[in-house]
Short mmCIF file of the C-alpha atoms (twelve columns), coordinates in Angstrom:
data_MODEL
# 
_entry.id   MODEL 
# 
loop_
_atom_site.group_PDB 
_atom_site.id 
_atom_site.type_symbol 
_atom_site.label_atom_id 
_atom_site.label_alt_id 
_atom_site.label_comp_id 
_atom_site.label_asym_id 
_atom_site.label_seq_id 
_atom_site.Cartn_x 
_atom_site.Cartn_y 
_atom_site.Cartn_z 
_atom_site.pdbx_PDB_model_num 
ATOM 1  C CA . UNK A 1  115.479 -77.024 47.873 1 
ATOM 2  C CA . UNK A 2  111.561 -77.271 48.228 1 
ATOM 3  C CA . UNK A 3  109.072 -75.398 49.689 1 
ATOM 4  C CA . UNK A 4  109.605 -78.559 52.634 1 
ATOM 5  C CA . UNK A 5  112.914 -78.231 52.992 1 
ATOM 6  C CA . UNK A 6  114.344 -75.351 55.011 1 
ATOM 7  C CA . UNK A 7  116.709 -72.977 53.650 1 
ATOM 8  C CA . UNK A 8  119.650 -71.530 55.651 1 
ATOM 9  C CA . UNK A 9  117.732 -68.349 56.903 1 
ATOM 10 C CA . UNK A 10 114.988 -70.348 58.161 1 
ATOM 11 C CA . UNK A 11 114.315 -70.751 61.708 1 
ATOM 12 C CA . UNK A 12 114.274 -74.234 63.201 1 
ATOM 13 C CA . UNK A 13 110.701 -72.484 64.431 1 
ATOM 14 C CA . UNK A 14 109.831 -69.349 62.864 1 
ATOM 15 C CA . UNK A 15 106.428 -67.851 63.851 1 
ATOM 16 C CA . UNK A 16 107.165 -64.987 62.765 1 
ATOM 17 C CA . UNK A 17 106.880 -62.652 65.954 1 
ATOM 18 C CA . UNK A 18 110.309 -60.324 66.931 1 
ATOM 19 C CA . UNK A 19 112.152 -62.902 64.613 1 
ATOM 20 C CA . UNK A 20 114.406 -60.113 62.794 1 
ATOM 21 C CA . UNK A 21 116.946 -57.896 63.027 1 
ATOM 22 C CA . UNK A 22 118.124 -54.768 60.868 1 
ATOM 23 C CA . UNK A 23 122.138 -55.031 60.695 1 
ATOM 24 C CA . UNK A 24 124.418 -52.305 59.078 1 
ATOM 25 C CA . UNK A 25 128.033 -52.015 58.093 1 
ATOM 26 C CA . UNK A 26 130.632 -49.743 58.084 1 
ATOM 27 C CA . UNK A 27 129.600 -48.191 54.805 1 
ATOM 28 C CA . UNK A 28 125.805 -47.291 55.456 1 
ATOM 29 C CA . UNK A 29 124.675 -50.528 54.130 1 
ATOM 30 C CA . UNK A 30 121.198 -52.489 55.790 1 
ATOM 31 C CA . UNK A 31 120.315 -55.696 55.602 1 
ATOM 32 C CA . UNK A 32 117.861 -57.870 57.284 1 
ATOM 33 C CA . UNK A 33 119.008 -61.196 59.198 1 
ATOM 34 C CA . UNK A 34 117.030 -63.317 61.138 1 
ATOM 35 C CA . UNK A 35 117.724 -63.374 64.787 1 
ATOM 36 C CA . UNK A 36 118.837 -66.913 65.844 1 
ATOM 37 C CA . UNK A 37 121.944 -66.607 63.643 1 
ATOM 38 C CA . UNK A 38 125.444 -64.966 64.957 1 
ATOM 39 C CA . UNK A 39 125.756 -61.338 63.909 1 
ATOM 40 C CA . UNK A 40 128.493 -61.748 61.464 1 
ATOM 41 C CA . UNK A 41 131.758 -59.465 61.707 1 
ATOM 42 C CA . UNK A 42 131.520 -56.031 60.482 1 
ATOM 43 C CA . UNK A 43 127.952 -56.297 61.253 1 
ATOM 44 C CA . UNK A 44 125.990 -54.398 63.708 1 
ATOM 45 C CA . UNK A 45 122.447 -54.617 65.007 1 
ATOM 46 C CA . UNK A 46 120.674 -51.425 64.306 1 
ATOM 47 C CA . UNK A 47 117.254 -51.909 65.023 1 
ATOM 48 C CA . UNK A 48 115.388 -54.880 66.498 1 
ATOM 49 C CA . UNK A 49 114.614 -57.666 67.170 1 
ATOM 50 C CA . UNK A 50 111.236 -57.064 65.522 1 
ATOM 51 C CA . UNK A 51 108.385 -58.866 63.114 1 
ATOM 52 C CA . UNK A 52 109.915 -58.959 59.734 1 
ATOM 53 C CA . UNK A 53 107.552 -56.162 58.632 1 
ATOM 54 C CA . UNK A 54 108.796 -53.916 61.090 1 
ATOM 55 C CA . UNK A 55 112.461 -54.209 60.315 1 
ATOM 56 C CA . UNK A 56 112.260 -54.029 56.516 1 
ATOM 57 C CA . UNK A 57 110.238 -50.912 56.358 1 
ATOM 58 C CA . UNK A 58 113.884 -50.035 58.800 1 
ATOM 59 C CA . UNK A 59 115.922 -51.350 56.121 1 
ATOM 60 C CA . UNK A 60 114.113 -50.002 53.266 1 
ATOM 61 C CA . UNK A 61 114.062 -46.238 55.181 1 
ATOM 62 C CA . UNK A 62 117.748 -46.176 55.278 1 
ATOM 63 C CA . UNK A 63 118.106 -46.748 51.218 1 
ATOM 64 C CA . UNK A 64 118.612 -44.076 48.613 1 
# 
């Protein structure tokens, strides 16, 4: 994959703004998923949808 080819987390047109969400499982764990894609199962949405920023500095707070 090049930097011209999207990838499978990239939006058809990403600018960027509110395009994240924070998602967490059943055991605590975060992760960051961009927000045109299904929530997958066992998944929630926690926080958002935000600018990237925004939602890892989520993620990130709910480490350790």
């Amino acid at each position: 994959m090049s930097a011209d080819t999207p990838g499978p987390f990239d939006a058809p047109c990403d600018d960027g703004a509110d395009g994240h969400l924070v998602l967490e499982n059943a055991d605590g764990q975060r992760s960051l998923w961009p927000v045109w894609r299904a929530v997958p199962a066992g998944w929630t949405a926690r926080f958002g949808p935000a600018p990237h920023a925004a939602c890892l500095r989520v993620a990130e707070a709910g480490r350790g």
